[in-house]
N, C-alpha and C positions, 0 to 999 in steps of 0.2 A: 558749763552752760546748763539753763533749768528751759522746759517744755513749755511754751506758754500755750492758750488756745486765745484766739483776738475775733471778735463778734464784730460785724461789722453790722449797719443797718441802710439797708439799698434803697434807694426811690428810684423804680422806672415811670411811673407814671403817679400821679396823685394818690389815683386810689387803689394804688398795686405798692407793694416794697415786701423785700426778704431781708434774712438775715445768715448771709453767707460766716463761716468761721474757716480759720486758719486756723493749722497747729507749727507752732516754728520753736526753733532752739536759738537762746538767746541768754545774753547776759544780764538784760534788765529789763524793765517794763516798755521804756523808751527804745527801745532796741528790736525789741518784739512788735510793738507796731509797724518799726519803720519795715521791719521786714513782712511783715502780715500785707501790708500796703504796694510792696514790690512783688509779692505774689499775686495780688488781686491785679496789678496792675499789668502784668503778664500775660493774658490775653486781652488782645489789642481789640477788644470791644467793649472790653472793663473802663478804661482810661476815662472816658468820658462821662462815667456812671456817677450822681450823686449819691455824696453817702458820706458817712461818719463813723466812728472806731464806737458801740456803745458796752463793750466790755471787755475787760484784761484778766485773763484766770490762769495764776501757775498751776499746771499741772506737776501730781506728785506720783512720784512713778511706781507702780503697785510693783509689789517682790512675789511671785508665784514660785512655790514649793515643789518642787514631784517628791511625790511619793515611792522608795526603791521598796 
Protein backbone atom coordinates (compact mmCIF):
# COMPACT_ATOMS: atom_id res chain seq x y z
CA UNK A 1 0.00 0.00 0.00
CA UNK A 2 1.55 3.71 -0.84
CA UNK A 3 0.57 7.01 1.46
CA UNK A 4 -1.69 9.32 -0.40
CA UNK A 5 -2.54 12.96 1.07
CA UNK A 6 -6.35 13.96 -0.75
CA UNK A 7 -7.12 17.92 -0.44
CA UNK A 8 -10.38 18.49 -0.25
CA UNK A 9 -12.08 22.09 -0.99
CA UNK A 10 -14.98 23.06 1.51
CA UNK A 11 -17.80 25.70 0.98
CA UNK A 12 -19.49 26.50 4.36
CA UNK A 13 -20.77 29.60 3.32
CA UNK A 14 -20.11 31.54 -0.10
CA UNK A 15 -17.63 33.65 1.03
CA UNK A 16 -15.90 31.27 3.46
CA UNK A 17 -14.24 27.65 2.28
CA UNK A 18 -11.02 25.63 3.62
CA UNK A 19 -9.16 23.11 2.34
CA UNK A 20 -9.06 20.14 4.79
CA UNK A 21 -6.37 17.18 3.66
CA UNK A 22 -6.38 13.50 4.62
CA UNK A 23 -3.28 11.37 4.67
CA UNK A 24 -4.56 7.45 4.12
CA UNK A 25 -2.88 4.28 2.79
CA UNK A 26 -4.09 3.00 -0.26
CA UNK A 27 -3.56 0.89 -3.19
CA UNK A 28 -4.62 3.41 -5.79
CA UNK A 29 -5.70 6.94 -6.45
CA UNK A 30 -9.38 5.71 -6.50
CA UNK A 31 -9.01 3.97 -3.32
CA UNK A 32 -7.50 6.89 -1.70
CA UNK A 33 -10.32 9.23 -2.11
CA UNK A 34 -12.87 6.84 -1.47
CA UNK A 35 -11.26 6.55 1.78
CA UNK A 36 -10.14 10.35 2.37
CA UNK A 37 -14.10 10.68 1.95
CA UNK A 38 -15.03 8.04 4.63
CA UNK A 39 -12.85 9.99 7.00
CA UNK A 40 -14.10 13.34 6.24
CA UNK A 41 -17.27 11.79 6.55
CA UNK A 42 -16.72 10.49 10.02
CA UNK A 43 -17.71 13.33 12.00
CA UNK A 44 -21.34 13.60 11.66
CA UNK A 45 -21.36 17.36 10.93
CA UNK A 46 -19.03 16.79 7.95
CA UNK A 47 -21.88 14.74 5.96
CA UNK A 48 -23.58 17.47 4.78
CA UNK A 49 -20.72 19.71 4.01
CA UNK A 50 -20.24 20.89 0.28
CA UNK A 51 -17.22 20.02 -1.30
CA UNK A 52 -14.98 18.30 -3.71
CA UNK A 53 -11.61 16.17 -3.81
CA UNK A 54 -9.23 19.23 -5.70
CA UNK A 55 -6.02 17.05 -5.26
CA UNK A 56 -4.32 13.57 -5.09
CA UNK A 57 -0.44 13.40 -3.94
CA UNK A 58 1.39 10.05 -3.40
CA UNK A 59 3.39 10.52 -0.74
CA UNK A 60 7.01 9.09 -0.73
CA UNK A 61 8.26 7.96 2.27
CA UNK A 62 11.57 9.82 3.52
CA UNK A 63 14.37 7.09 4.78
CA UNK A 64 16.02 8.91 7.94
CA UNK A 65 19.65 7.62 8.99
CA UNK A 66 21.07 7.76 12.53
CA UNK A 67 24.12 8.44 12.86
CA UNK A 68 26.06 5.51 15.41
Amino acid sequence: MKKYRVMFETFIHPAFFFHPCYIVEANNVEEAKEKAQEAFNSHPNNVKLQREIVDVEELMEQIRRRKR
